[in-house]
N, C-alpha and C positions, 0 to 999 in steps of 0.2 A: 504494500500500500504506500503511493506517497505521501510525501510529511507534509502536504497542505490538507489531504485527505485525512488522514489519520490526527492531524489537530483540527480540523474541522467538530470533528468529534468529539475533540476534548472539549475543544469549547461550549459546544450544543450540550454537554454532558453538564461540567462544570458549572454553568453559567444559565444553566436549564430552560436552554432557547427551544422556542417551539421550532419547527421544522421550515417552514416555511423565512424562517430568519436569512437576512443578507450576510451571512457568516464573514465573505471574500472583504467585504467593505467596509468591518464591521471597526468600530473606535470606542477606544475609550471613553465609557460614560456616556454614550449613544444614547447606551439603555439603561434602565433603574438598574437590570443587574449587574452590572458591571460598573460597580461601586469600590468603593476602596477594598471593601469585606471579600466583595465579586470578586476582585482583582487578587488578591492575596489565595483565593482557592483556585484562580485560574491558574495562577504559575504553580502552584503544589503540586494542581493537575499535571502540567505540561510536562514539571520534571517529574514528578512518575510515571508518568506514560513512553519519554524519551528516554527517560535514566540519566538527565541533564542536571548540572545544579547552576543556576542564574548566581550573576554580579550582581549588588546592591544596585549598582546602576541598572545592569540591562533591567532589572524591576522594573524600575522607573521612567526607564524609555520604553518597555513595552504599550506603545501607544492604540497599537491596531493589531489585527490577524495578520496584516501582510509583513509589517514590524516582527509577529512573533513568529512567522514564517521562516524571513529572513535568519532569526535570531536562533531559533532549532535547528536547521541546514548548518550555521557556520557551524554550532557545537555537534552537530553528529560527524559532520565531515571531517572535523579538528579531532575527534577523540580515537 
């Protein structure tokens, strides 16, 4: 599965988006859930599901899906 696919999921999972959600485009604090609380169970998610562990920063710069896209590719590829 690719890793825009399989974080697709995470976040829908996570983030307990209905189906029908603009996942690809999707931004911080778009929506109610993805609130700070949101945000803090998305990356928990991301790194269990990748087996990544995020920078204080990249946290904080995870702005969007295509951001946290980006951001799981360089650490799978790098590990």
């Amino acid at each position: 599965m690719a890793i825009a696919d399989q974080l697709r999921k995470v976040f829908v999972d996570a983030l307990q988006l209905d189906d029908d959600v603009d996942v690809e485009n999707l931004k911080y604090r778009d929506i109610e859930a993805w609130d700070s609380v949101g945000h803090m169970a998305l990356v928990a998610a991301i790194e269990d599901e990748f087996d990544v562990q995020f920078e204080t920063d990249q946290v904080i710069d995870m702005s969007s899906f295509k951001v946290a896209v980006d951001m799981v590719t360089d650490l799978t590829e790098n590990a």
